[in-house]
C-alpha positions in Angstrom: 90.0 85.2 95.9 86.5 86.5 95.0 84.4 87.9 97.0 80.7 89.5 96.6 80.5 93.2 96.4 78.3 92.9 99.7 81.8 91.9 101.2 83.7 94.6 100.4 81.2 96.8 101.4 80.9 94.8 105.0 84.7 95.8 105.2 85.0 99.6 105.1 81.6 99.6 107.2 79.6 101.1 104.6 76.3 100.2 103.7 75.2 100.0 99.8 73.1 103.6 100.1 76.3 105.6 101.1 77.8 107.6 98.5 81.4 108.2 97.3 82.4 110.8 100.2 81.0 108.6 102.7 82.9 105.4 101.2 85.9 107.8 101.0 85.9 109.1 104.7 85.7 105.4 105.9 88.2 103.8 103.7 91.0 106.6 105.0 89.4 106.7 108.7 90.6 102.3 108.8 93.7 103.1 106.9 94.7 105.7 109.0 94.2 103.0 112.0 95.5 99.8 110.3 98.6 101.3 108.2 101.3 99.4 109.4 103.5 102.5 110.0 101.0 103.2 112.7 99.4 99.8 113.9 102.0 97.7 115.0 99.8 94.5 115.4 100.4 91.5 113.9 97.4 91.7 111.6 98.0 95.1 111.0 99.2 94.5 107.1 96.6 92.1 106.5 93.7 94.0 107.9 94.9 97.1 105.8 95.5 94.7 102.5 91.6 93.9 102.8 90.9 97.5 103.5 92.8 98.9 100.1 91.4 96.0 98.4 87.5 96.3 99.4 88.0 100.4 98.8 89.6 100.0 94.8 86.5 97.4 94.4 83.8 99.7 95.3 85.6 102.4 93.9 85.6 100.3 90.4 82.0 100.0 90.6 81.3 104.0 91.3 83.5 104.2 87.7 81.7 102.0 85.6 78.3 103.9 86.7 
């Protein structure tokens, strides 16, 4: 499943300017309220899925600057 970086960004709520602490506090601000141990919605493991995936993404980016 590929998906444009703009996509990834669009998930953690981050905008393209924001830099690695910014990135970092939103990634762990939706984990912390889509974990599964802690959301017990039905989309709950999905949603946080997306989350990690969007978050190792943009992280790979920041790496190969």
């Amino acid at each position: 499943n590929y998906k444009k970086l703009s996509e990834y960004y669009a998930e953690l709520g981050v905008a393209f300017s924001d830099d690695v602490t910014t990135i970092k506090k939103a990634y762990r601000l939706l984990a912390r309220r889509y974990h599964p141990d802690a959301n017990p919605s039905a989309g709950a493991t999905e949603k946080m899925q997306r989350i990690n995936e969007a978050y190792r993404k943009i992280q790979a980016e920041f790496d190969t600057e």
